[in-house]
C-alpha positions in Angstrom: 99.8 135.8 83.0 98.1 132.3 81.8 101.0 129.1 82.5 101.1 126.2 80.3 101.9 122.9 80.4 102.3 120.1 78.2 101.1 117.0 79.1 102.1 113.3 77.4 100.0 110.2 77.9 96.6 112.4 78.5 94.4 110.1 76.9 92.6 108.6 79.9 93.8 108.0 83.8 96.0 110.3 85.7 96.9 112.2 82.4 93.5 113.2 81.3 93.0 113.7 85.2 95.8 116.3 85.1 94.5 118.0 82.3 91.1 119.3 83.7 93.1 119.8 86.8 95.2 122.6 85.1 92.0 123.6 82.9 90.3 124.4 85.8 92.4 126.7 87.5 93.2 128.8 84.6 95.9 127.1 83.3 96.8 127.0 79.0 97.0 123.0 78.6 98.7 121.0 75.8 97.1 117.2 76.0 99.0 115.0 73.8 98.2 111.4 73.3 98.7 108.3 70.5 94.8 108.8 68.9 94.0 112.5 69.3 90.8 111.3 67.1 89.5 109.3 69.6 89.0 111.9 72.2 85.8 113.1 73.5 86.0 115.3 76.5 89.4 117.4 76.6 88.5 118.7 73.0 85.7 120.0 74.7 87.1 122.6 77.3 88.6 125.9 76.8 92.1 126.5 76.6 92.7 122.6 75.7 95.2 121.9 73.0 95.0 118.3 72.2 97.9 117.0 69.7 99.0 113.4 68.6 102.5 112.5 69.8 103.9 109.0 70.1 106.6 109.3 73.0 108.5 106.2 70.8 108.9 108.4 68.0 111.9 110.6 68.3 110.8 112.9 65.1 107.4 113.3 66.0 108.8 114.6 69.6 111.2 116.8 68.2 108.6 118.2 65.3 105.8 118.1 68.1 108.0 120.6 70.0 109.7 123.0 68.3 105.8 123.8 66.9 104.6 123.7 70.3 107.5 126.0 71.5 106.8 128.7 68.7 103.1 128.9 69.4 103.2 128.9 73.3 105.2 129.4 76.4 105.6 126.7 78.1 105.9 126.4 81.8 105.5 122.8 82.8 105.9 119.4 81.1 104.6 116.6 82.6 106.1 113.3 81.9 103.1 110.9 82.5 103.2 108.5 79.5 103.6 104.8 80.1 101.9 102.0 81.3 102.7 98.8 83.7 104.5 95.0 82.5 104.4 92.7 85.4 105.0 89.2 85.1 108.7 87.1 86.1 111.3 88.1 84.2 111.0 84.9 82.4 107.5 84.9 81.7 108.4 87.9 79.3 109.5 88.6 75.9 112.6 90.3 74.4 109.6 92.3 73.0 107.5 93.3 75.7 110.9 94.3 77.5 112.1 96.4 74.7 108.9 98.3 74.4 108.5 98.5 77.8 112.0 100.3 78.1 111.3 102.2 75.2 108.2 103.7 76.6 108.9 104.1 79.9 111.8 105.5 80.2 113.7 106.5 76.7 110.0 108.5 75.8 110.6 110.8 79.3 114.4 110.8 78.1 113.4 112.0 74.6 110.4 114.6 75.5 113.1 116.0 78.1 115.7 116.3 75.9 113.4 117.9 73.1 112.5 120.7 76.0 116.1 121.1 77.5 117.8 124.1 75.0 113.9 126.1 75.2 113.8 125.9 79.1 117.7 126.8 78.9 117.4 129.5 76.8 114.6 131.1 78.5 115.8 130.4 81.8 113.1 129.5 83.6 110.6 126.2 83.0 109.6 122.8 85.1 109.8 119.5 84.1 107.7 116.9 86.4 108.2 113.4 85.5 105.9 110.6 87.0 107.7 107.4 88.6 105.9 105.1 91.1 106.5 104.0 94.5 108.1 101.1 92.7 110.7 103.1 91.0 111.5 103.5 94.9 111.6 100.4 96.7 111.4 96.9 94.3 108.5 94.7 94.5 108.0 91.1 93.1 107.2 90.6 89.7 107.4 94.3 88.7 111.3 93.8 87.7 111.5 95.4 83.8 108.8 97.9 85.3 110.2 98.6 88.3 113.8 99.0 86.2 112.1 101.7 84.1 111.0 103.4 86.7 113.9 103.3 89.3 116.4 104.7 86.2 113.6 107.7 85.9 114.1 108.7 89.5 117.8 108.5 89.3 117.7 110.3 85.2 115.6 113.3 87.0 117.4 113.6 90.4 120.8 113.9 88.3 118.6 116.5 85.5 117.9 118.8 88.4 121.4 119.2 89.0 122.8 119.9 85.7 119.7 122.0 85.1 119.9 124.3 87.8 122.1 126.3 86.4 120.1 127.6 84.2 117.1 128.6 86.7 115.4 124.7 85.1 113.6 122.5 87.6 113.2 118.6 87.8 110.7 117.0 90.2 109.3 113.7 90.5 105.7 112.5 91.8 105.5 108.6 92.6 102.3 107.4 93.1 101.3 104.0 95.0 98.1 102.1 93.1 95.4 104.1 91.2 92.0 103.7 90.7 92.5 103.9 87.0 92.0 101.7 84.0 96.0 101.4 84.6 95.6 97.5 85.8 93.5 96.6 82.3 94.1 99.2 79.3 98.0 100.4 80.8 98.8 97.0 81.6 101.1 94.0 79.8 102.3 91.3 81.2 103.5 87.4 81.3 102.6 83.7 82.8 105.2 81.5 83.8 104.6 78.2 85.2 107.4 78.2 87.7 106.3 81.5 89.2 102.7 81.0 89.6 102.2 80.9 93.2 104.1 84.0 93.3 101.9 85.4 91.3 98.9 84.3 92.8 100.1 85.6 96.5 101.1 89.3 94.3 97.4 89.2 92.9 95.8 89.0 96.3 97.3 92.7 96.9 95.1 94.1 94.0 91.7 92.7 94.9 88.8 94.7 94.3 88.9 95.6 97.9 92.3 96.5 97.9 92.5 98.7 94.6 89.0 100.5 95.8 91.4 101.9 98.7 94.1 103.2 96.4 94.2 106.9 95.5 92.3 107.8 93.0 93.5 109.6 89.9 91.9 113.1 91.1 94.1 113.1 94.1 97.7 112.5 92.3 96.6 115.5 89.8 96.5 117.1 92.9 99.7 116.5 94.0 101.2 117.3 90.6 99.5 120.8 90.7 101.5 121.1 94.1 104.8 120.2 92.5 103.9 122.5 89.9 102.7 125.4 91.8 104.2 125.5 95.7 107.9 126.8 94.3 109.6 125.0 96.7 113.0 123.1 96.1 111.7 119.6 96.6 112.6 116.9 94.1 110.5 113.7 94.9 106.6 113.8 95.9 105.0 110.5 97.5 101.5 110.3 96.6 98.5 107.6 98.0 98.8 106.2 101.5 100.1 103.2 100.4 103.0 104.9 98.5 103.8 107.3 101.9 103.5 104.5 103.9 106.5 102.1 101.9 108.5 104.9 101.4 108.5 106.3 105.3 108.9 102.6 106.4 112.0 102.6 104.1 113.6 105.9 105.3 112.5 104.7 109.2 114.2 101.2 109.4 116.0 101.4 106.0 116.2 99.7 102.8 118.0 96.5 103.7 115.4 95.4 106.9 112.4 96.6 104.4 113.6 94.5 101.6 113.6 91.7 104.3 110.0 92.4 105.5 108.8 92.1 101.5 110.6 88.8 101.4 109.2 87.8 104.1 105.5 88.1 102.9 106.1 86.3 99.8 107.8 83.4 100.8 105.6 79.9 100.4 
């Protein structure tokens, strides 16, 4: 029997990337996005349902849902909306923190709360939500992000247990960089004088040498189709080198001597 999944943020990057992932092994998929009119290629494929749905907008996610709900069976949704807001704490706006927030992490609260009572009531159903190595370990001048991303980890691991009981899965992927547009397009962010040689010694880890060894969107779709397929009881999945490499240094020495070794290459 065909699976589904509903996907948020599948305009471009990992999301799109997901969606002809699922497409192309047989899979129903539900691509939502801000401007459904501006897409080109998912409207294109078979089995590709592509809706508009803003993750800020608690009545469009609730309307968006109960008609998905009635027209499909939904097996998986995948919580990929958001985007990245580095800069000092100070360099940023009340603004650009409340949005970020808002996005981030309230849109994967909101989407998972509109699922919760048809996944209960059916008994069965998996919600994967997308963190990032930084909602694992802290890293300078990603606070607000890293804050979003850190409460999505802990919002999911606590899910899984209240959800079990009803035969309901949570799961988590956290990838390291991406070769995406994420760095321009999915990116805000703010310039403080006080910080700036802080951020000019954070820049130099996303040259174009650097970010051309990151994983590239194909390969974290890949990992999500594991989550989503390999039925094991496994809530977080590291994916990109760079992400496997912080996180086993951090379960090998711990967190307290890898907080020290990031401080260390930042100091000037």
């Amino acid at each position: 029997m065909q699976k589904t999944i509903f996907i948020t943020g599948a305009s471009a990057g990992l999301g799109k990337s997901t969606a002809k992932l699922f497409q192309s092994r047989g899979w129903n998929v539900i691509a939502t996005m801000r401007k459904p009119e501006n897409e080109t290629e998912l409207t294109k494929l078979e089995n590709v349902t592509v809706l508009k749905l803003d993750i800020t907008d608690n009545a469009q996610i609730f309307d968006t849902v109960q008609k998905v709900t009635q027209q499909y069976a939904v097996d998986v949704v995948l919580n990929n909306a958001g985007y990245g807001l580095i800069g000092a704490l100070e360099a940023l706006t009340d603004e650009q923190i409340t949005r970020q927030i808002d996005t981030n992490l309230l849109g994967v609260i909101r989407v998972t709360k509109a699922f919760t009572p048809y996944f209960r009531e059916k008994k069965s159903g998996l919600f994967i939500n997308i963190t990032s190595s930084f909602g694992l370990l802290g890293y300078p001048t990603c606070s607000v992000y890293a804050a979003t991303k850190f409460a999505i980890d802990g919002f999911s691991e606590s899910l899984a247990y209240d959800l079990a009981h009803f035969g309901v899965k949570v799961k988590t992927v956290a990838p390291g960089g991406m070769q995406t547009d994420f760095a321009g397009r999915s990116l805000d962010g703010g310039q403080h004088e006080a910080y700036q040689k802080l951020m000019a010694k954070v820049s130099e880890g996303y040259s174009a040498e650097r970010i051309s060894q990151f994983a590239t969107a194909e390969h974290v779709a890949s990992v999500i189709y594991e989550a989503a397929t390999d039925n094991i009881e496994q809530l977080r999945y590291i994916a990109g080198d760079d992400a496997i490499s912080l996180y086993t240094e951090r379960e090998k020495i711990g967190a307290e001597a890898q907080y020290r070794k990031i401080q260390e290459m930042f100091i000037y």
